[in-house]
N, C-alpha and C positions, 0 to 999 in steps of 0.2 A: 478543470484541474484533474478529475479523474481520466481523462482523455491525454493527457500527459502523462500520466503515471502509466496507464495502461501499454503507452508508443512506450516509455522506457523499457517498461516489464517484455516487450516485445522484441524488441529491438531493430534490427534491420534484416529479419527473416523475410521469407518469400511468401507472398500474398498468397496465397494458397495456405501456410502455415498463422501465417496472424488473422487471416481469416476465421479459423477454424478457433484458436486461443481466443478470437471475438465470444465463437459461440459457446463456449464450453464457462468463458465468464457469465454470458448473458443466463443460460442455462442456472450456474451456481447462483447468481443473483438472484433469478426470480423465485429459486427454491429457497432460499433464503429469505426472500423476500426483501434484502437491501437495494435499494438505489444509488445515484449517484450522488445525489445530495445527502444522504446519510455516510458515505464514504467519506466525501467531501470534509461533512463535520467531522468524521470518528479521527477522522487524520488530521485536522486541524487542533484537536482535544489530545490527543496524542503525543502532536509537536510542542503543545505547550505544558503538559505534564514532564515531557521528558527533556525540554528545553531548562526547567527549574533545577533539574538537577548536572544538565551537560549539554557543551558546545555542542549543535550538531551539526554535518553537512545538510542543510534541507535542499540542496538542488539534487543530491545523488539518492534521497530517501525511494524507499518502495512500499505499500501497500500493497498485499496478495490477501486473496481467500484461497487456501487450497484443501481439497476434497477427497476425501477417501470414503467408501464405499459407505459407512455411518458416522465419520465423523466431520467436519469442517472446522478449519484452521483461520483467525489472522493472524499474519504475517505480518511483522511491520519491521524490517530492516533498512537503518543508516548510518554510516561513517561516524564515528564519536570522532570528535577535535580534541576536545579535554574536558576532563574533570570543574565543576566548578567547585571553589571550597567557598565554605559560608565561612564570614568573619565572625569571632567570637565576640 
């Protein structure tokens, strides 16, 4: 699953470039110390927190970790459809 998200986050750049976005993930991962399987779940925990309250596109969603010099970021951007309202 992550291997999906990651072709998305990539998109149809030149092997030379998603090459490099390979390493620069591998790199944040392991200082981070997540894996794919902890990605896997945070995203899956994510979709259903954010599922209870709205439609979402889940085929266009994205999971990112992005890094600056002391800090690290997730990212988790996807399309809202609509609002769900609770029945009173």
């Amino acid at each position: 699953m992550f291997s999906e998200l990651f072709r998305r986050f990539t998109g149809q750049k030149a092997s030379k470039d998603a090459a490099k976005k390979r390493l620069q993930f591998s790199l944040i991962y392991d200082k981070l110390e997540v894996n794919d399987t902890t990605l896997t779940n945070l995203q899956k925990d994510i979709v259903g927190v954010i599922s209870n309250y709205f439609e979402i596109d889940k085929d266009s969603l994205e999971l990112k970790v992005k890094r600056d010099d002391d800090v690290s970021a997730l990212v988790f951007n996807t399309p809202i459809l609509q609002v769900k309202r609770k029945r009173a």
